[in-house]
C-alpha positions in Angstrom: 97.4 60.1 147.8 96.5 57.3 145.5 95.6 59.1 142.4 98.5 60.5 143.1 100.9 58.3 142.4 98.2 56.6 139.7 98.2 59.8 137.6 102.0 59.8 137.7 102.4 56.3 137.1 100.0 55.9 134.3 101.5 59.0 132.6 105.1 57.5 132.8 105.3 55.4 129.3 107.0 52.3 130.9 103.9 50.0 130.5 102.7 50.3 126.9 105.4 50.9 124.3 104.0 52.5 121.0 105.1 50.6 118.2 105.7 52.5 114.6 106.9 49.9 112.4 108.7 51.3 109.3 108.3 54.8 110.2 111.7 55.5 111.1 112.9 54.0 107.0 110.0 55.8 106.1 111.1 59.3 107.3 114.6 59.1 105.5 113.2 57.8 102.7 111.2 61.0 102.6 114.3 62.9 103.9 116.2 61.6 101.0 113.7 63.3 98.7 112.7 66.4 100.2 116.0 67.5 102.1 117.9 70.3 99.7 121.1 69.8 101.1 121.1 65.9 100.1 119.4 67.3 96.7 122.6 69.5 96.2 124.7 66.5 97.5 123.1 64.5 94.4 123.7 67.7 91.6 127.2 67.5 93.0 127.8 63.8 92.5 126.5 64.0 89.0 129.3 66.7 88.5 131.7 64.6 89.7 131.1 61.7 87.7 130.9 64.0 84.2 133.8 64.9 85.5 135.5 61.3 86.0 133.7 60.3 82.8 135.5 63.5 81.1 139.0 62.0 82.0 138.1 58.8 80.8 138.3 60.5 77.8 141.3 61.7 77.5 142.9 59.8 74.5 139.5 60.4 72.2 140.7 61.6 68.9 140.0 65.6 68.7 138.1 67.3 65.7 139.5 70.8 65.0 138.0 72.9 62.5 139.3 76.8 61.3 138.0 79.0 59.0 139.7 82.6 57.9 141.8 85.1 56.3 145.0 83.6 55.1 148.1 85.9 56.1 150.3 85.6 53.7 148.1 85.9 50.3 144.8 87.5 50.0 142.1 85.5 50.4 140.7 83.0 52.9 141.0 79.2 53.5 139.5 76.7 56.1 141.4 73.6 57.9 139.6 70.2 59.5 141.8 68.6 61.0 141.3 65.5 63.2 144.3 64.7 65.4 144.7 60.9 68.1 146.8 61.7 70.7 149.7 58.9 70.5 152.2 59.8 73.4 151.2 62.5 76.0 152.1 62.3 79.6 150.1 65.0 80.5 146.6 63.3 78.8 148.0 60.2 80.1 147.3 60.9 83.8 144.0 62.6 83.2 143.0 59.3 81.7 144.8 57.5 84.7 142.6 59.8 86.8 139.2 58.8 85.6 139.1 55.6 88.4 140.1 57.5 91.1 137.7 60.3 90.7 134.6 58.4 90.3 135.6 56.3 93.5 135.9 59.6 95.1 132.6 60.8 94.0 131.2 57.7 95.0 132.8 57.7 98.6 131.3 61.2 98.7 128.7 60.9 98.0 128.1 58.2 101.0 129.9 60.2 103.1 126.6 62.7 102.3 124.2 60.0 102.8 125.9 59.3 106.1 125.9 63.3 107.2 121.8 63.0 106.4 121.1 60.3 107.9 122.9 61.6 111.4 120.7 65.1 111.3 118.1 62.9 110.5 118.6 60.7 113.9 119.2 64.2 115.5 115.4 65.3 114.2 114.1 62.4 115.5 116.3 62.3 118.6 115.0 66.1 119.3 111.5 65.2 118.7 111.2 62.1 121.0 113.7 63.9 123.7 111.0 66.8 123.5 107.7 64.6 123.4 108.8 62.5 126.5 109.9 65.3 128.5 106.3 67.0 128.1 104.5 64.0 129.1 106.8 63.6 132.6 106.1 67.7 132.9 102.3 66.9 132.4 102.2 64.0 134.7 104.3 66.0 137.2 101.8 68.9 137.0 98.6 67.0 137.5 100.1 65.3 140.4 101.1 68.8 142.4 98.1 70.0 141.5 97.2 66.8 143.5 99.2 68.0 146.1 98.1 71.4 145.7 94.5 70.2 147.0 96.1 68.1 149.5 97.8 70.3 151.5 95.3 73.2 151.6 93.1 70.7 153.1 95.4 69.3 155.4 96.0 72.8 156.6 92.3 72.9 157.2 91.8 70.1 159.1 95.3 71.1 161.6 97.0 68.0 160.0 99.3 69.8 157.5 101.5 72.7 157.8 101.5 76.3 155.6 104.9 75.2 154.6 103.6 72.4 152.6 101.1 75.0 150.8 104.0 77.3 150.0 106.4 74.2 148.7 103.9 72.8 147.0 102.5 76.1 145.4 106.1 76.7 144.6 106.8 73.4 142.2 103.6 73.7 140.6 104.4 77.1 139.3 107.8 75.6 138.5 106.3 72.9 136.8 104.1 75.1 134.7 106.7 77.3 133.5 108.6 74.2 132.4 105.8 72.8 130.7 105.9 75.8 128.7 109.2 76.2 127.5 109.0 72.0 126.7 106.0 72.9 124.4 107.9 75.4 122.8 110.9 72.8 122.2 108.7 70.4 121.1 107.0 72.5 118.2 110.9 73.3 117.5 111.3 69.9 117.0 108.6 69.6 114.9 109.3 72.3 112.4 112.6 70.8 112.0 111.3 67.0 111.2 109.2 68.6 109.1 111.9 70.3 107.6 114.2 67.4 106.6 111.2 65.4 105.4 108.7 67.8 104.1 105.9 66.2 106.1 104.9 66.0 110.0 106.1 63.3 112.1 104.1 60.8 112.8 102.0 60.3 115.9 103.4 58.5 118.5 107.2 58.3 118.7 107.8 56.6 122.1 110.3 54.5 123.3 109.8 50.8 124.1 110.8 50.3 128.3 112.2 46.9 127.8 115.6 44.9 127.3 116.9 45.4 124.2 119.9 45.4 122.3 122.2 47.2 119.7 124.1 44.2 117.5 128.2 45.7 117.1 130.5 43.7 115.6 133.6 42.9 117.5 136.0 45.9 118.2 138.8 44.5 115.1 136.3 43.5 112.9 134.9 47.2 112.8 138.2 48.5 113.0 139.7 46.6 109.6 136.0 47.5 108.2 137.0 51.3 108.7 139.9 51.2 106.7 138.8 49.9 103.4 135.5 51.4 104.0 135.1 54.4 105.8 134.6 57.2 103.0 136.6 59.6 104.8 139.5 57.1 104.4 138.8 56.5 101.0 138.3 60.1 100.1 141.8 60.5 101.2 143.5 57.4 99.4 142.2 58.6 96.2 143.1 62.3 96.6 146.9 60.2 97.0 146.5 58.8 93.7 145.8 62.0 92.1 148.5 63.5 93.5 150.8 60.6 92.1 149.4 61.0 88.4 150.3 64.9 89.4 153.7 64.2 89.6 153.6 62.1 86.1 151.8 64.8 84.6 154.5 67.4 85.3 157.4 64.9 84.6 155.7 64.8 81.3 156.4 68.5 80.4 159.9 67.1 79.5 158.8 64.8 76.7 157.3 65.2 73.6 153.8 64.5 72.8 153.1 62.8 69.7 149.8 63.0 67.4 148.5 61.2 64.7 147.1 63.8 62.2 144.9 63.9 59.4 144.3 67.6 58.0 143.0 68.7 54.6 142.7 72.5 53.7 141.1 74.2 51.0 141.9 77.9 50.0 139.3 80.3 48.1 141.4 80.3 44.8 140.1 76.8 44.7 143.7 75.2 46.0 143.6 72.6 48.3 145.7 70.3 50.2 145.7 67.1 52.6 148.1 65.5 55.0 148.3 62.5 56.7 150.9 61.3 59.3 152.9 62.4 62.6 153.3 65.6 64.5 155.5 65.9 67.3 155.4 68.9 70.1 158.0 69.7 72.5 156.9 72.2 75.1 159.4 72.8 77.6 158.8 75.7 79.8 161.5 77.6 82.5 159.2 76.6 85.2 159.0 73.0 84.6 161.2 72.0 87.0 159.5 74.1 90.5 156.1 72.2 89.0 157.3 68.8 89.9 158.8 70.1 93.0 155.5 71.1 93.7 153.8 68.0 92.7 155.8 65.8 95.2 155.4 68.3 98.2 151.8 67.7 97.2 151.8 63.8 96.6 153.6 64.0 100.4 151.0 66.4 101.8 148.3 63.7 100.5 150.4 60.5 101.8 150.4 62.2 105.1 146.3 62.7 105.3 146.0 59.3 104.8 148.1 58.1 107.6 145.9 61.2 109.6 142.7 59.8 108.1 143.2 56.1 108.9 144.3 56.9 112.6 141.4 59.2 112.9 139.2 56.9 111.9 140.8 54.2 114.3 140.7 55.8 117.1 137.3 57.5 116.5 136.2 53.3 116.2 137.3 52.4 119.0 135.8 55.6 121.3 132.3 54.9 119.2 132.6 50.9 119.9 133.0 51.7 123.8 130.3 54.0 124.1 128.0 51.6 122.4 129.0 48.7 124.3 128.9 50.4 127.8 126.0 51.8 126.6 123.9 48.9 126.3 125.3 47.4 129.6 124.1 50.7 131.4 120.6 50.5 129.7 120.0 47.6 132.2 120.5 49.1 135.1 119.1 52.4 134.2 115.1 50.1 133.9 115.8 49.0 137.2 116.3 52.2 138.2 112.9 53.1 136.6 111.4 50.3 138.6 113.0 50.9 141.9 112.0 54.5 141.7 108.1 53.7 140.9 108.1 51.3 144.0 109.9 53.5 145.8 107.3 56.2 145.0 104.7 53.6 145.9 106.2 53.1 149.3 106.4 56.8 150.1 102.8 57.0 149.5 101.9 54.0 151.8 104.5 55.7 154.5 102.8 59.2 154.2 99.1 57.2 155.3 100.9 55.5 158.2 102.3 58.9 159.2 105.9 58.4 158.4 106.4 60.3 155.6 105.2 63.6 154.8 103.6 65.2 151.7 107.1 66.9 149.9 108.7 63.4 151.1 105.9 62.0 148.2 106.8 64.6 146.2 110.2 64.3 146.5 109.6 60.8 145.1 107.7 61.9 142.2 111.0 64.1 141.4 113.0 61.3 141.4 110.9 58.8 139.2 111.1 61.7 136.7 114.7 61.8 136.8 115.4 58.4 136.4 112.8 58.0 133.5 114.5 60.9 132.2 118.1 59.7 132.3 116.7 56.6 130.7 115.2 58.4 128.0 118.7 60.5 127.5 120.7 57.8 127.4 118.7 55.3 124.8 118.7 58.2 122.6 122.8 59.2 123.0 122.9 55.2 122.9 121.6 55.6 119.1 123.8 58.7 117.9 127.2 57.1 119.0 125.6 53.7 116.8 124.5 55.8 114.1 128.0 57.5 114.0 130.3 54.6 114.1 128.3 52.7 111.6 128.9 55.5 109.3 132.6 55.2 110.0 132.4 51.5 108.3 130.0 52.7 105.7 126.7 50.5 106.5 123.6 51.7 104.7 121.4 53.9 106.4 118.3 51.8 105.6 120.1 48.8 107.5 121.1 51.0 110.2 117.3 52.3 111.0 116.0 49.0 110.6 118.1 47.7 113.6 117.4 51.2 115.4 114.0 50.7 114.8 113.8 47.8 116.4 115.6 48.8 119.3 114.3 52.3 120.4 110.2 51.7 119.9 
C-alpha cells in the first residue's frame, strides 16, 4: 500500500509550487487588447470625451452662412453671418458641463477596466479551479486502481472480502466519470481564457502551498478611499452636477440671450449691406415653468443616488474587507489541514499492514486528503475574487492588483 499513498501524495501539488512570474500582468495585458467588450468600452470613452470636449465649446463664436430666393423682391441674395454668444444660460451650463462629463467618462471608463479585470480573475480562477481538480481526480484514480489490484488479490489469498472488490470497483468508476466531466470543464475553461486574451493559457498555473498573504489597508482607510474614489461613487456625483446645471439651464428660458453679431448680405441686383452690433432673443415658452419643476425632481432624484451610491459602496467595503481578512486567517489553518490529512493518510496505510485498518479505511483517507486540498484550493481562489472586488471599489490599478495577486496565489 505504499505506492499507494506515494502516487497520491506525489500527485497532490503541495511540494513544488510552479512559479509563472509576470504571466498573470501578461494575460490582461493581452486581455486589454484582444477582449471586444473592453475594445467597445474604449470606442465609448472616446465618445464621451468628444462629447465633454463638445461642451467645452459652447461659447465658440458660430459661422452661419444662407444662400436663396429673397421673398419679398425677385431675385436672390446670400447672408454670412458670424454671431459670439454674450449672455445665454442655456449655453452657459453646457459649458459648465464640459468638467463633469469628462470626469464621468473617465470614472467609466475605470469602472470598465475594473469589470475586465474581474472576468479576467474569473478566467483564470476557472482555469486553475479546473486544472487542480483534474490532477486530485487523476491521482485519486491511479490510486483505486491501486486498490483495485489490491483487493482482488486479497480476495485470492482469503485475506480480503468481495465487499472490498465491489466498493472499490464502485469509486473507481465514480472516479472515472468524474475525471471526465473535469476534462470537459477544463477545455471550458480554456476556450474561455482564450477568449478574453486571444491566446492559450500558459502551462502551468498552480498554486504555491505555503504562507502567504494578501496586504489590505485598514478597514477606514479603504472606506474614506471609497468615497472619493470608487467610480461608481464618482459616476454618481457627477450625474448631480449635471442635474444642477439642468436646473440653470431651464431657469435660463426666462432671460434673454444676447449675441454679438457681425452679418453682411449681398443681393443679386448687386445691393449689399453689413451690420455690426447686438441682437437680443427672448424665448419664453408656456411650458417653461413644468421644465424647471422637472429639473429639480431630477437634481433630487440624482442627490438621492449619491447618498445610495456612497452607502453601497460602504457597506459593500466593509463586507469585502472581512472576507479578505478572515480569509487569510483561515488560509492557515486550512495547510494544516492539508498536512494533517497527508499524515493521517500515512498512518492509515501503516495501520492497514499492522491489521488495524482495512483497505476502504485507506481509502477513506485518500477521500479526505482530496477534500481538504480541495477546500484549500477553493478558498485561495474566493480569497482573490473578494480582493479583486474591493480593490476595485477604491479604484487601484489592475496591473498593481495582479502584481500582489501574483505573488500570492503561485
Amino acid at each position: 500500500m505504499r505506492a499507494l499513498a506515494l502516487v497520491f501524495a506525489t500527485a497532490l501539488p503541495w511540494l513544488s509550487p510552479v512559479a509563472l512570474a509576470g504571466e498573470l500582468v501578461a494575460g490582461y495585458q493581452k486581455a486589454l487588447a484582444a477582449d471586444p467588450f473592453y475594445q467597445s468600452a474604449l470606442a465609448e470613452y472616446e465618445v464621451n470625451k468628444i462629447g465633454a470636449e463638445r461642451a467645452g465649446r459652447a461659447y465658440w463664436p458660430e459661422l452661419a452662412f444662407k444662400s436663396g430666393q429673397r421673398t419679398e423682391v425677385r431675385g436672390s441674395q446670400t447672408t454670412i453671418q458670424i454671431a459670439q454668444p454674450l449672455v445665454d444660460a442655456d449655453r452657459y451650463a453646457t459649458w459648465r458641463g464640459a468638467e463633469p462629463l469628462e470626469i464621468r467618462a473617465a470614472a467609466t471608463m475605470r469602472q470598465r477596466e475594473a469589470d475586465l479585470l474581474q472576468r479576467y480573475y474569473k478566467a483564470v480562477l476557472d482555469l486553475v479551479r479546473a486544472a487542480e481538480q483534474l490532477r486530485l481526480s487523476k491521482a485519486k484514480i491511479e490510486a483505486l486502481q491501486n486498490q483495485s489490484v489490491a483487493s482482488a488479490r486479497g480476495l485470492a489469498l482469503g485475506t480480503g472480502t468481495r465487499t472490498d472488490v465491489y466498493d472499490t470497483e464502485v469509486r473507481l468508476a465514480l472516479a472515472r466519470a468524474d475525471a471526465l466531466t473535469l476534462q470537459t470543464t477544463l477545455e471550458a475553461a480554456d476556450r474561455q481564457y482564450q477568449a478574453l486574451t486571444g491566446e492559450p493559457p500558459p502551462k502551468g498555473f498552480e498554486l504555491a502551498r505555503e504562507k502567504r498573504v494578501l496586504i489590505v489597508q485598514s478597514l477606514e482607510t479603504m472606506i474614506r478611499l471609497a468615497d472619493t474614489t470608487n467610480p461608481q461613487v464618482i459616476t454618481a456625483l457627477q450625474a448631480e452636477r449635471l442635474a444642477e446645471l439642468e436646473v440653470t439651464r431651464k431657469y435660463g428660458a426666462f432671460l434673454p440671450r444676447l449675441n454679438a453679431i457681425a452679418k453682411h448680405t449681398r443681393a443679386s441686383d448687386g445691393l449689399s449691406g453689413s451690420y455690426v452690433g447686438v441682437a437680443i432673443d427672448f424665448p419664453l415658452q408656456s411650458g417653461s415653468l413644468l421644465d424647471v419643476t422637472g429639473a429639480k425632481a431630477g437634481l433630487a432624484k440624482t442627490t438621492a443616488d449619491v447618498v445610495a451610491a456612497r452607502l453601497k459602496s460602504k457597506l459593500e467595503v466593509q463586507r469585502l474587507h472581512a472576507l479578505v481578512v478572515n480569509g487569510s486567517r483561515e488560509l492557515p489553518i486550512r495547510l494544516e489541514g492539508v498536512e494533517a490529512a497527508k499524515l493521517g493518510l500515512e498512518a492509515s496505510e501503516k495501520s492497514f499492514k499492522g491489521g488495524v485498518r482495512t483497505l476502504i479505511d485507506v481509502l477513506n483517507s485518500i477521500q479526505t486528503a482530496a477534500v481538504t486540498v480541495d477546500d484549500y484550493v477553493a478558498a485561495v481562489l474566493n480569497l482573490g475574487t473578494n480582493f479583486v472586488a474591493l480593490q476595485a471599489l477604491v479604484d487601484t490599478r489592475p496591473v498593481a492588483v495582479l502584481e500582489q495577486l501574483e505573488k500570492f496565489l503561485f
